[in-house]
C-alpha atoms as a printed R data frame, in Angstrom:
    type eleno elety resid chain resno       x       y       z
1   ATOM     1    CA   UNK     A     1   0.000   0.000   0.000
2   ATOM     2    CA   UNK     A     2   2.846   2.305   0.808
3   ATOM     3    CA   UNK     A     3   4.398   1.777  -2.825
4   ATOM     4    CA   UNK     A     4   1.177   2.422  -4.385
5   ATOM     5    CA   UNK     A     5   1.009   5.665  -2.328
6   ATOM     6    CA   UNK     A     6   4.625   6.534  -3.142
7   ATOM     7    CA   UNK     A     7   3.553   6.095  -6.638
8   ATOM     8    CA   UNK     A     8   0.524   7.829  -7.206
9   ATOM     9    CA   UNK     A     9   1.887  10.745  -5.530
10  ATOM    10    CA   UNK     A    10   4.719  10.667  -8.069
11  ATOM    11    CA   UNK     A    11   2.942  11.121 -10.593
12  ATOM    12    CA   UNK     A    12   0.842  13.583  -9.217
13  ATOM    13    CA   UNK     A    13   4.092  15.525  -9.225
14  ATOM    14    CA   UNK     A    14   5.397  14.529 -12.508
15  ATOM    15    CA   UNK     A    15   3.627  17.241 -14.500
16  ATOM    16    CA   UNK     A    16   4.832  19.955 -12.222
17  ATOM    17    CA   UNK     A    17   8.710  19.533 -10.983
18  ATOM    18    CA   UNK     A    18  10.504  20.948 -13.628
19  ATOM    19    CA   UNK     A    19   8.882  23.956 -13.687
20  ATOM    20    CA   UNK     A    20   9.048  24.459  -9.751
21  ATOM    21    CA   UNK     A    21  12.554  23.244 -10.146
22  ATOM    22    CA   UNK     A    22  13.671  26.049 -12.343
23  ATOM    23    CA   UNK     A    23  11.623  28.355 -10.446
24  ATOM    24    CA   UNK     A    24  13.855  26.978  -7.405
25  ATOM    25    CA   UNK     A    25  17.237  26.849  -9.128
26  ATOM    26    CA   UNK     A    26  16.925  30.144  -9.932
27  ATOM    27    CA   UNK     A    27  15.413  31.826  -6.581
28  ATOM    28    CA   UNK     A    28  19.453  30.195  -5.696
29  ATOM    29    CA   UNK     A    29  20.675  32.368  -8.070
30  ATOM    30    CA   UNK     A    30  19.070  35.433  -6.791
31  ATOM    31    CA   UNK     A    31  20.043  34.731  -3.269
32  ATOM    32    CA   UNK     A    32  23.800  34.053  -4.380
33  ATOM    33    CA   UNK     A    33  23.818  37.296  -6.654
34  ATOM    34    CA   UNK     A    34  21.817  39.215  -4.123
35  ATOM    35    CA   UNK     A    35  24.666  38.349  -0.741
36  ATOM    36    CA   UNK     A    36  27.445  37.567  -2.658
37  ATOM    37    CA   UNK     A    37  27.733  39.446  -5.278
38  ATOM    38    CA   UNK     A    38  25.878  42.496  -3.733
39  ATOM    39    CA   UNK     A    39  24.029  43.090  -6.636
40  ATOM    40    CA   UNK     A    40  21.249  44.924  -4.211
41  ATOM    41    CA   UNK     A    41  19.545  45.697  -7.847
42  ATOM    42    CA   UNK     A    42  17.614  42.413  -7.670
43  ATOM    43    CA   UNK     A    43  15.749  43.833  -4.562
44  ATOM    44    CA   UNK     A    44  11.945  44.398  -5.362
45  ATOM    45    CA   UNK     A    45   9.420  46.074  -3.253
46  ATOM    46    CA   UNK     A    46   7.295  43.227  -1.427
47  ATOM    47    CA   UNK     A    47   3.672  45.751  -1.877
48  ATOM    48    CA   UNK     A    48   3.922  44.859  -5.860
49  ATOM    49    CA   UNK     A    49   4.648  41.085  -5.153
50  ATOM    50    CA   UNK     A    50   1.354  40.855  -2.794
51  ATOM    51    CA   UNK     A    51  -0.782  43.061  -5.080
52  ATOM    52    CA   UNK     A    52   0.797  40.870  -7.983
53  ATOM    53    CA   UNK     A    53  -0.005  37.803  -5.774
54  ATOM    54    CA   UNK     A    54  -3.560  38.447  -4.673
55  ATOM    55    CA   UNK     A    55  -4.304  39.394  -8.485
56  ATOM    56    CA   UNK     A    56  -2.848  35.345  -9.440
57  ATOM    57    CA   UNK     A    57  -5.115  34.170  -7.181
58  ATOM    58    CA   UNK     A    58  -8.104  35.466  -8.207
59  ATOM    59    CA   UNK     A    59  -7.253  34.225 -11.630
60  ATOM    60    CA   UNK     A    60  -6.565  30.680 -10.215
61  ATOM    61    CA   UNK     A    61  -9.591  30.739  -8.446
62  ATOM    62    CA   UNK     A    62 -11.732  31.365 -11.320
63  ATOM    63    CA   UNK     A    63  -9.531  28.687 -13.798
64  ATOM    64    CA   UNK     A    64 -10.332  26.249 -11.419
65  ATOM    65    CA   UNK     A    65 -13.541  26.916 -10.533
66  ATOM    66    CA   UNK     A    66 -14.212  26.743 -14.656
67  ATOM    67    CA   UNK     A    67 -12.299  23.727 -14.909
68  ATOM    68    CA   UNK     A    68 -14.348  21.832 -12.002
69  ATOM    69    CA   UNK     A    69 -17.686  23.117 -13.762
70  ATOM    70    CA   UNK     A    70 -17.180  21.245 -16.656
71  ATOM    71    CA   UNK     A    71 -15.729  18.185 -14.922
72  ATOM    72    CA   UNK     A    72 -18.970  18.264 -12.617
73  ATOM    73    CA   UNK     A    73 -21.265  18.801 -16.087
74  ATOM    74    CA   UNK     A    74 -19.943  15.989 -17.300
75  ATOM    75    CA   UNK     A    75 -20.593  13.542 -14.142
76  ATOM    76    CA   UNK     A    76 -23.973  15.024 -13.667
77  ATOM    77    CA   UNK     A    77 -24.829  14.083 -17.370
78  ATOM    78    CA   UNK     A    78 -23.807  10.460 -16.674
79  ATOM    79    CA   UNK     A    79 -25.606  10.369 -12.994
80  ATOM    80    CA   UNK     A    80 -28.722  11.118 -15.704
81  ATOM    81    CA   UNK     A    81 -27.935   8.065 -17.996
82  ATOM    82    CA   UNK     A    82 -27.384   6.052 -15.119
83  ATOM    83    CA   UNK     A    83 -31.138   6.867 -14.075
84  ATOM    84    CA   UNK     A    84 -32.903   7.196 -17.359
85  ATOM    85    CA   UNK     A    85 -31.162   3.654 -18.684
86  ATOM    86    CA   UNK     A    86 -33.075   1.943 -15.437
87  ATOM    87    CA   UNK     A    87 -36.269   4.206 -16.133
88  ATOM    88    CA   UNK     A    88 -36.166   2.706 -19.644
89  ATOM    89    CA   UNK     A    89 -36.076  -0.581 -18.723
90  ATOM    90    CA   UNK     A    90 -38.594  -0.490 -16.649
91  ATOM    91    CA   UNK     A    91 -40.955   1.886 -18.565
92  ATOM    92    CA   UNK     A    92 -40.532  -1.135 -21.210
93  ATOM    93    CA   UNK     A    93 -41.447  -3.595 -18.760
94  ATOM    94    CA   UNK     A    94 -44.691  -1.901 -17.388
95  ATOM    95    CA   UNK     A    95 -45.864  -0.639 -20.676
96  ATOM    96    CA   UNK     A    96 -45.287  -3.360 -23.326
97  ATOM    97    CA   UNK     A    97 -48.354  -5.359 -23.579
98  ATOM    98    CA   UNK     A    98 -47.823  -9.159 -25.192
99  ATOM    99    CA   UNK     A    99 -47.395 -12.919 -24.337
100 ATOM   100    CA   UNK     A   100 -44.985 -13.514 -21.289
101 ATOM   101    CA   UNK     A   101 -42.172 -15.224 -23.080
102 ATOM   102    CA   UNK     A   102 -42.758 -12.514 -25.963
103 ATOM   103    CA   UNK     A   103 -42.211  -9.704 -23.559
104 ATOM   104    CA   UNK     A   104 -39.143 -11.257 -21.735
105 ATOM   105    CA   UNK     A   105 -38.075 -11.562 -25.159
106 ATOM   106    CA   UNK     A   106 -38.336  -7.939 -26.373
107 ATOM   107    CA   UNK     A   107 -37.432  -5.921 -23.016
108 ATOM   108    CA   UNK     A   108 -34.638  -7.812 -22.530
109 ATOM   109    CA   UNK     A   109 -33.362  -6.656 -26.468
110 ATOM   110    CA   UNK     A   110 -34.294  -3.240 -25.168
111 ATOM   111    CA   UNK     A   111 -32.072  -3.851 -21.929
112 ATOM   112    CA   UNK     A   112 -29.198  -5.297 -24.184
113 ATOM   113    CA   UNK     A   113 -29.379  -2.216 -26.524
114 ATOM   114    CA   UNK     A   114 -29.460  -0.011 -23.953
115 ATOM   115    CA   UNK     A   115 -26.187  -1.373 -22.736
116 ATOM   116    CA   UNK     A   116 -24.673  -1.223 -25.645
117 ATOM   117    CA   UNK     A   117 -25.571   2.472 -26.178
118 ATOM   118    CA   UNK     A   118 -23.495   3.153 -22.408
119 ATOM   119    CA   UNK     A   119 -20.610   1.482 -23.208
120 ATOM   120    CA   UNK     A   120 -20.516   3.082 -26.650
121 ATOM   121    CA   UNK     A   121 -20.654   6.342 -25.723
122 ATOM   122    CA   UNK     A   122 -18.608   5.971 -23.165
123 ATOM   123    CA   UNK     A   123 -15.870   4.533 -26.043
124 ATOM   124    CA   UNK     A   124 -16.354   7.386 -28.274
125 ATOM   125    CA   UNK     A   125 -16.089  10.074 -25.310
126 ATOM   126    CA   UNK     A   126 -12.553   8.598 -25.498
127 ATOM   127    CA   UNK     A   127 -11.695   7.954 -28.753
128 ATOM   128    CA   UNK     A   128 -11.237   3.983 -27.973
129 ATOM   129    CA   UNK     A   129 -12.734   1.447 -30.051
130 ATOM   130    CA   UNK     A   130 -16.157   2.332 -30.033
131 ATOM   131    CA   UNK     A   131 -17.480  -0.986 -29.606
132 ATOM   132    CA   UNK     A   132 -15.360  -2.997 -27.128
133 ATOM   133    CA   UNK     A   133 -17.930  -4.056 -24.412
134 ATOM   134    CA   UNK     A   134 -21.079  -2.551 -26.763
135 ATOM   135    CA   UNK     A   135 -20.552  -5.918 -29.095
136 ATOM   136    CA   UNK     A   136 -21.202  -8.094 -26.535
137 ATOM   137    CA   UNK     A   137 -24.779  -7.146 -26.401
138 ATOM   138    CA   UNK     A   138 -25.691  -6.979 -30.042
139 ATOM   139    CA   UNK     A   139 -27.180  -8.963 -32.660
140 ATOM   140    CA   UNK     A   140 -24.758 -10.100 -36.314
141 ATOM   141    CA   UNK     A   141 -27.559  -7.728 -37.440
142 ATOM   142    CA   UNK     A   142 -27.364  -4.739 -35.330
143 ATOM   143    CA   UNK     A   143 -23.776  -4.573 -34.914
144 ATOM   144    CA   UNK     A   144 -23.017  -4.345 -39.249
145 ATOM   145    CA   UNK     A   145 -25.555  -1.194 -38.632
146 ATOM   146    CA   UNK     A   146 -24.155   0.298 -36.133
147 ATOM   147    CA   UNK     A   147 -20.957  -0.238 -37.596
148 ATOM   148    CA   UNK     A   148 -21.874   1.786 -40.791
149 ATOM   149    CA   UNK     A   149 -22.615   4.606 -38.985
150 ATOM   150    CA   UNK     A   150 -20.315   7.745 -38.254
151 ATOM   151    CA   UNK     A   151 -21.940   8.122 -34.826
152 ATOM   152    CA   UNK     A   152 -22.291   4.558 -33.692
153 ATOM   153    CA   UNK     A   153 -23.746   5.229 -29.593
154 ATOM   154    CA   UNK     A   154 -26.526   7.876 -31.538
155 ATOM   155    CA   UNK     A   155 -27.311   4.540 -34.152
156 ATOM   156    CA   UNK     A   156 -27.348   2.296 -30.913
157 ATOM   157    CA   UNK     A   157 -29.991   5.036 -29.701
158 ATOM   158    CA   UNK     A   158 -31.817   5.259 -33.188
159 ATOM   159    CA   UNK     A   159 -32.215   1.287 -33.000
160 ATOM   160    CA   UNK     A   160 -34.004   1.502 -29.451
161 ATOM   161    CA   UNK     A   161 -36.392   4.364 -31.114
162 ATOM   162    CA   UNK     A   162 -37.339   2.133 -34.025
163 ATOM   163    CA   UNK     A   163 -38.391  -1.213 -32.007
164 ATOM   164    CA   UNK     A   164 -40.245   1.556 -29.759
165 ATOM   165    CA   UNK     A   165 -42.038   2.924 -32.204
166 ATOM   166    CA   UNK     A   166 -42.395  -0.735 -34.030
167 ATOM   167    CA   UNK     A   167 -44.097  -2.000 -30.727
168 ATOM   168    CA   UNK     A   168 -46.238   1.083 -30.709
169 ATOM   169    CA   UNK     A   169 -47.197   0.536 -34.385
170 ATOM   170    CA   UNK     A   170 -48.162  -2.762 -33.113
171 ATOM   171    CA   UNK     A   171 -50.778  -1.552 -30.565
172 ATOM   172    CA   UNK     A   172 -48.247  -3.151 -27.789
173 ATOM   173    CA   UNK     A   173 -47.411   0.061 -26.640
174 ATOM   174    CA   UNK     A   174 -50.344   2.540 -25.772
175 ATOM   175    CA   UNK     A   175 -49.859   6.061 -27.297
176 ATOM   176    CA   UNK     A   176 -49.368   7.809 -24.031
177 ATOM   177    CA   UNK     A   177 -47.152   5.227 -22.373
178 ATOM   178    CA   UNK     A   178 -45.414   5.626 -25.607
179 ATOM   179    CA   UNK     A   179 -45.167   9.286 -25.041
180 ATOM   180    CA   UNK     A   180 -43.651   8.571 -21.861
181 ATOM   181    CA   UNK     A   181 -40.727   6.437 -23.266
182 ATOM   182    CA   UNK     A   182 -40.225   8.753 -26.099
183 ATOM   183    CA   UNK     A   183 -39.409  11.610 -23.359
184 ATOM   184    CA   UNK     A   184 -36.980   9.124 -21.420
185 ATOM   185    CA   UNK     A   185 -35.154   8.503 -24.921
186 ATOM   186    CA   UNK     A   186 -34.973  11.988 -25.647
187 ATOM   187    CA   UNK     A   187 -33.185  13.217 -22.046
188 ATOM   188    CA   UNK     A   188 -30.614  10.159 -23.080
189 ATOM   189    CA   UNK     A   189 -29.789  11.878 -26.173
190 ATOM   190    CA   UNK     A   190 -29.391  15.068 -24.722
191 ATOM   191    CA   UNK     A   191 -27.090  13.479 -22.181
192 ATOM   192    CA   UNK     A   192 -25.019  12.100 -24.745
193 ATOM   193    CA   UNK     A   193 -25.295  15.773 -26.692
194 ATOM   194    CA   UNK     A   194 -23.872  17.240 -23.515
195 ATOM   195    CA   UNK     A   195 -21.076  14.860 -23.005
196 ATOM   196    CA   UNK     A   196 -20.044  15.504 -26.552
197 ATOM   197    CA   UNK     A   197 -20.390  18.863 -26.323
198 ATOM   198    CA   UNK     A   198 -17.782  19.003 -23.666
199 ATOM   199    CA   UNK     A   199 -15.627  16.458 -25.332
200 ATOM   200    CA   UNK     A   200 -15.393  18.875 -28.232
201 ATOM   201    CA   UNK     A   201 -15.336  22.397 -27.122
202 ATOM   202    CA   UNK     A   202 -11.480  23.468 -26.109
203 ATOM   203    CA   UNK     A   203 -10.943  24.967 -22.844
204 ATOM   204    CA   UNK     A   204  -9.514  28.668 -23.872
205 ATOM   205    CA   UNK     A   205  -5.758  28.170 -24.622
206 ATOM   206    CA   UNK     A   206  -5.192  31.890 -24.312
207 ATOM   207    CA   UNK     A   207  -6.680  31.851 -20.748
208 ATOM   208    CA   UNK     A   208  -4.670  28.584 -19.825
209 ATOM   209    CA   UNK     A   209  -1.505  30.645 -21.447
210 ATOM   210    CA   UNK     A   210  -1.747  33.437 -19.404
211 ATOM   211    CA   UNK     A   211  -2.463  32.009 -16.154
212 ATOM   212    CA   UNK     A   212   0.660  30.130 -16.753
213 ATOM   213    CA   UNK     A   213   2.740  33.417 -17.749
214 ATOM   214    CA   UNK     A   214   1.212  35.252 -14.628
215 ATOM   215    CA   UNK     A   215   2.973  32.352 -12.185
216 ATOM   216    CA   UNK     A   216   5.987  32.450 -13.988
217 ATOM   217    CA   UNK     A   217   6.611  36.074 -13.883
218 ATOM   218    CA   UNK     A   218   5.335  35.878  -9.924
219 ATOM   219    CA   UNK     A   219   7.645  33.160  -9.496
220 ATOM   220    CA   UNK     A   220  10.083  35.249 -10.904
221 ATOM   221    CA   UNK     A   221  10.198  38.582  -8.683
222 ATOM   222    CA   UNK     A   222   8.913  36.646  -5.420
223 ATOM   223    CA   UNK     A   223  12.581  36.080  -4.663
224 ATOM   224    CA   UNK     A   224  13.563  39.038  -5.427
225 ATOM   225    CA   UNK     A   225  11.467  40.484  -2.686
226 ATOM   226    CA   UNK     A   226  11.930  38.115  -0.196
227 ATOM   227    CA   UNK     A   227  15.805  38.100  -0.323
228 ATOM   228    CA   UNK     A   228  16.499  41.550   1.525
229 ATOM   229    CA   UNK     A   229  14.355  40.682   4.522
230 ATOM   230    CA   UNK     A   230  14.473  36.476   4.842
231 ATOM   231    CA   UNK     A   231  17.872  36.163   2.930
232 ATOM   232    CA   UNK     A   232  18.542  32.281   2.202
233 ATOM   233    CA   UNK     A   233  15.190  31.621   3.760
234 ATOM   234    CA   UNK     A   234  13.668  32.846  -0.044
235 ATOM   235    CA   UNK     A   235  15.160  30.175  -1.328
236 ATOM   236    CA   UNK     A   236  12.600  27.667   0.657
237 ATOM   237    CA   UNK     A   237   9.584  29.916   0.656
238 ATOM   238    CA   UNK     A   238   9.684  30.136  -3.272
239 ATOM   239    CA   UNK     A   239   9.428  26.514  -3.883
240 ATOM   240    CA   UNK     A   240   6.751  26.107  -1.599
241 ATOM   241    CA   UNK     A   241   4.814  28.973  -3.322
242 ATOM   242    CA   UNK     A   242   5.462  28.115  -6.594
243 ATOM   243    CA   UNK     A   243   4.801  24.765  -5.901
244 ATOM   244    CA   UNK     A   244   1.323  25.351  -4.860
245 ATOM   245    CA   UNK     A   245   0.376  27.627  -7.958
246 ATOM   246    CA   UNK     A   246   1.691  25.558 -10.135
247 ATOM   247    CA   UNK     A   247   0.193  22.623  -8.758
248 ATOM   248    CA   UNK     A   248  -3.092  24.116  -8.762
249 ATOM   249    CA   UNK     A   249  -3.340  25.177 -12.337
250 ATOM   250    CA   UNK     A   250  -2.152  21.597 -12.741
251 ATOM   251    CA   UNK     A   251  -5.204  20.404 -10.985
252 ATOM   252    CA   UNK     A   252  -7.105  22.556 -13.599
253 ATOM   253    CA   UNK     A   253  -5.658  21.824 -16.448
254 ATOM   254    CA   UNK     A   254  -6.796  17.780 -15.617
255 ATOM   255    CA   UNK     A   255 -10.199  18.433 -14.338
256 ATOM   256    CA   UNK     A   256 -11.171  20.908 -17.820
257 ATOM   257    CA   UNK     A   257 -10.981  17.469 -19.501
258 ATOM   258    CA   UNK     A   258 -13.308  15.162 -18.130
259 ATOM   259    CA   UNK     A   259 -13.047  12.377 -20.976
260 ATOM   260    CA   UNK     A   260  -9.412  11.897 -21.696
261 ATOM   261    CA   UNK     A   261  -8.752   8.241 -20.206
262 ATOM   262    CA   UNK     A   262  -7.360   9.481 -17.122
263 ATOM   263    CA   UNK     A   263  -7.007   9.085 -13.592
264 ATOM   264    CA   UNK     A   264  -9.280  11.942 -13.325
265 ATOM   265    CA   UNK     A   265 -11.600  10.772 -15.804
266 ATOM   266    CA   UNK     A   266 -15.109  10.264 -14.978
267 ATOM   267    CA   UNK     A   267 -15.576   6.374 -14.479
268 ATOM   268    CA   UNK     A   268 -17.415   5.677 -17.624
269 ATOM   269    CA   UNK     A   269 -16.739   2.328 -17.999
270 ATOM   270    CA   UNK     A   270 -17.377   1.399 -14.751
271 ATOM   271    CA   UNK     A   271 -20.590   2.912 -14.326
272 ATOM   272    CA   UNK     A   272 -21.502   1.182 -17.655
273 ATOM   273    CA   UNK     A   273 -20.712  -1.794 -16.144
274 ATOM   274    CA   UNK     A   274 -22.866  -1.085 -13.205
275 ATOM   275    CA   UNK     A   275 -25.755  -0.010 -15.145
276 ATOM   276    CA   UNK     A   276 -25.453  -3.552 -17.180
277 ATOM   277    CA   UNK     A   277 -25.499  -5.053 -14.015
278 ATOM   278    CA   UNK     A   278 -28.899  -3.100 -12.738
279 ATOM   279    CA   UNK     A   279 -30.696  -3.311 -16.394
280 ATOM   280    CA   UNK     A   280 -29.539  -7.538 -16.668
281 ATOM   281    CA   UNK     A   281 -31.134  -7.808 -13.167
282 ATOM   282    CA   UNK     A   282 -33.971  -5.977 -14.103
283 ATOM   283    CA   UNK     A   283 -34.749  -8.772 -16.968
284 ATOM   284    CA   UNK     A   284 -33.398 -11.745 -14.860
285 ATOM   285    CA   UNK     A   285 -30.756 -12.637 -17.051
286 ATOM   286    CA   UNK     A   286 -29.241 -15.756 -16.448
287 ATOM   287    CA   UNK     A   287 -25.406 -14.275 -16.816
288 ATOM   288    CA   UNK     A   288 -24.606 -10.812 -14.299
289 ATOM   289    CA   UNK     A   289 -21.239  -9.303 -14.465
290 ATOM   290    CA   UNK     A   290 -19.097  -8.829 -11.717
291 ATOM   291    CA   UNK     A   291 -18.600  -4.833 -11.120
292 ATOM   292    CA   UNK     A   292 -15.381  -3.214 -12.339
293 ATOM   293    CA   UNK     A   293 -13.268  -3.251  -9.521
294 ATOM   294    CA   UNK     A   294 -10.452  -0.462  -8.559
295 ATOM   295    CA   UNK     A   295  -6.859  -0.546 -10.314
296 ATOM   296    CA   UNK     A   296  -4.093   1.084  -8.112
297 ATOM   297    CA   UNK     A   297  -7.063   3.526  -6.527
298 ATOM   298    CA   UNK     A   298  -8.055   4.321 -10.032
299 ATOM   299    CA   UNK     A   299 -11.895   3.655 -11.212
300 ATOM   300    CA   UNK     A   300 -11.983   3.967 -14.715
């Protein structure tokens, strides 16, 4: 457990040390220059650095804050798939009206399609192979149409619709109970419209740029005004300051992306897995999964 902890905390700081390392190496230089050298130049009034500070902060504040908005969009959109894939299920359960065994037959296609359209979507979010997990719960049929699409999870999602609206045209599903499914299907695609709406919209680059150039010219003068009055002692307090900033726009830059594949990432694939569990139980399927267990502390 230790190692793992050593670890993870490595590479937590992996992204970060070699610009707190030059910020370091050269607060050194400063102090050397500064007592050694007496190049009492490099002295800079400590007023400017806190105004200068205070103003970083704010900035990091609101980068982070914007980062963590889109990172909590994008788990609130799949807390909503989570719920809407069980509330189609059982929507198909109460309303379809036919034989027994014919009913198992077709809400437990519904369940399988449904899966399929999670773990999909969930592949696509991060440009994986699309259907790794999704093939497992389609027909020879389905899966050479969903294959010949350009969007395959909003195909998976246009299958479901048609053997709705097939059952329907039937007279297995009553108009208004029909009305009612339609409404469940349509909050699922406007889940997966969010989601890829996020995927594909950049965080600003020239905001990310100049929070960045704002802690590297703070970095810059801190020492500079901390060497008159704390002497070597700058040294120290700069790479603990820098550190921090730098780690924190770190943290932002990770969380802006909620889909990449990460450590960070929202859990798609396991929560995929646990809504296959939920809809499979839901239809009594003979075969349930066993649910996607940690990796190193990591859910993914």
């Amino acid at each position: 457990m230790y190692v793992k902890q050593v670890f993870s905390i490595w590479r937590l700081l992996k992204g970060i040390w070699a610009g707190v390392v030059a910020v370091t190496g050269y607060a050194t230089l400063v102090f050397y220059l500064f007592s050694y050298q007496n190049w009492h130049f490099l002295s800079f009034p400590i007023s400017i650095i806190t105004i200068l500070g205070t103003a970083l902060s704010l900035l990091l504040g609101f980068r982070t804050n914007s980062a963590y908005d889109r990172w909590w969009e994008a788990r609130k959109c799949w807390g909503e798939i989570v719920n809407d894939s069980r509330t189609l299920v059982r929507q198909a359960k109460a309303f379809i009206e036919a034989p027994e065994n014919e009913k198992k037959e077709l809400v437990s296609g519904i369940a399988h399609l449904q899966i399929a359209w999670c773990y999909a979507l969930a592949n696509s979010l991060r440009r994986t192979q699309v259907l790794v997990y999704a093939d497992l719960h389609l027909t020879a049929e389905q899966h050479a149409y969903v294959s010949a699409q350009d969007n395959i999870p909003n195909a998976i999602l246009n299958l479901i619709q048609f053997k709705m609206a097939e059952l329907h045209d039937a007279g297995k599903i009553k108009t208004l109970l029909y009305q009612n499914i339609d409404e469940t299907l349509r909050r699922l695609c406007d889940a997966m419209g969010k989601c890829e709406r996020i995927k594909n919209t950049v965080f600003p680059t020239q905001y990310s740029f100049f929070v960045l150039l704002v802690i590297f010219i703070f970095t810059l003068i801190l020492p500079m005004g901390l060497v008159e009055s704390i002497g070597r002692i700058a040294i120290p307090v700069t790479f603990t300051i820098s550190f921090l900033f730098f780690y924190v726009e770190w943290i932002a830059y990770i969380m802006q992306n909620p889909f990449e594949n990460g450590p960070n990432d929202i859990p798609m694939t396991s929560m995929s897995r646990n809504i296959e569990i939920n809809l499979l139980q839901l239809v009594e399927a003979d075969k349930i999964p066993e649910k996607i267990l940690p990796k190193n502390g990591v859910v993914m």
